[in-house]
N, C-alpha and C positions, 0 to 999 in steps of 0.2 A: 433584484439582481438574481440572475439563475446561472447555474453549474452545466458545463457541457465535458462529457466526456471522450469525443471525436479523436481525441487525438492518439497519436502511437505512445505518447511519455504516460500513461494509464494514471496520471493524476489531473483530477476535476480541478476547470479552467473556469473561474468565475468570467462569462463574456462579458463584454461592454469594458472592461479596462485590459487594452493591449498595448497599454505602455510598457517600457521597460522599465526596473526602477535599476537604480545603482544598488548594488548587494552589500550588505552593512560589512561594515569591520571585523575581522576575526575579532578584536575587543570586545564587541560589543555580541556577537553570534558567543562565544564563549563563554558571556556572562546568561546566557539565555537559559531559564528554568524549564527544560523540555517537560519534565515528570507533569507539569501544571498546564499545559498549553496541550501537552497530548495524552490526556490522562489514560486512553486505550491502550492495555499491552495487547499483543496482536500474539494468537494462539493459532496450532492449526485447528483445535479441537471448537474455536467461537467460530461463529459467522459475524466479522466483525472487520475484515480486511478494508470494505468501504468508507468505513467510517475512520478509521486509521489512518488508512490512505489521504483522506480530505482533512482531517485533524491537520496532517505534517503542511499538505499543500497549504494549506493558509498561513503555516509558519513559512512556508516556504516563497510567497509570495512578498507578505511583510517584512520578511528581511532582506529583499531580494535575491532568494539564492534559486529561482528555477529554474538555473543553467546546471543546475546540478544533480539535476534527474529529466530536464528535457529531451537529452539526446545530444546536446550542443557537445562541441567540441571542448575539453578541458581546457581552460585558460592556464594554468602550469606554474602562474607567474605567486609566491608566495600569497596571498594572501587569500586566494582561490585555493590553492592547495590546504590552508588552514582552517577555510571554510569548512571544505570537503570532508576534513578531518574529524572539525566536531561536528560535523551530520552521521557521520559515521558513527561515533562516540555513543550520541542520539539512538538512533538506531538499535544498539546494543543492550541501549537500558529499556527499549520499551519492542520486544521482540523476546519470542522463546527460545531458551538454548538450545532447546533441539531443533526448532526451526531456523536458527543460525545457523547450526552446522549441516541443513541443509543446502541452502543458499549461500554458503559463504562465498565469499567477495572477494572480486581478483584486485583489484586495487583505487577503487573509486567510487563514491555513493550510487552511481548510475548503474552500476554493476550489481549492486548489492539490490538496489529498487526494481531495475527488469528485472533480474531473478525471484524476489518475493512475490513480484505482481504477475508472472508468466506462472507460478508455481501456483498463484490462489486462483488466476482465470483457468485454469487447466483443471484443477479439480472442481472449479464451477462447472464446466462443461463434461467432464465423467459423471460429475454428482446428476447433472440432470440428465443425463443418457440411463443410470442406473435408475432414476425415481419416473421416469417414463416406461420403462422397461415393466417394472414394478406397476405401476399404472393400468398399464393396459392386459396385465394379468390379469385384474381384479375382474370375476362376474356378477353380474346383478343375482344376487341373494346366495352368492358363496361363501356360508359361513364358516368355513376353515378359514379365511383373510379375519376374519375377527376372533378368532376362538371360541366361537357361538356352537353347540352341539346344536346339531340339525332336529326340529321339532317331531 
């Protein structure tokens, strides 16, 4: 089984199963021990958003709730909105407070997920603009880049 990440919802899609499942119960999503299933708390200061990221999706599959960061349309009807709820709940215990109050969230998990995920690909892509940048500085036997006093 292998993970694609193609898609715009920026969480890994195990291919070969594109079924839909029915999304469990708020009973049963509320009884759910997120601390154990997504042991990652997600910092800006780790390099760790990937593995985060795919930790939830697997919760998020299993219980069927990937309508709730696909992009799909809110279904609105209680039991979708109490999903939503404790994803959110989720969310708050395994995420930085300062990283919260970057990202905070207008009213719905999907909100709160492209915002994390727009925020961690955006500084992938400065991080490596600056570590190229930095790169191609470096000359063959310039030892000021190492703090090497010249012989």
């Amino acid at each position: 089984m292998s993970t694609s990440n193609d898609d715009d919802s920026g969480s890994p899609r195990v291919t070969g199963l594109w079924i839909q499942t029915t999304p469990a119960p708020p009973s049963l999503v509320h009884g759910i021990n997120i601390l154990s299933r997504v042991p990652i708390f997600l910092d800006l200061d780790e390099a760790n958003y990937t593995a985060w990221a795919r930790a939830f999706s697997v919760v998020f599959g299993q219980y069927g709730l990937d309508d709730h960061v696909d992009g799909s349309p809110a279904q609105g009807d209680s039991d979708w909105v109490q999903n939503d709820c404790a994803i959110i709940s989720w969310f708050y215990n395994r995420i930085a407070p300062e990283l919260l109050s970057v990202v905070s969230s207008d009213d719905t998990i999907y909100s709160l997920w492209a915002a994390i995920r727009d925020l961690f690909r955006d500084n992938q892509d400065t991080r490596a603009v600056y570590l190229g940048a930095e790169f191609r500085s470096f000359f063959q036997g310039d030892c000021r880049s190492f703090n090497i006093a010249p012989a």
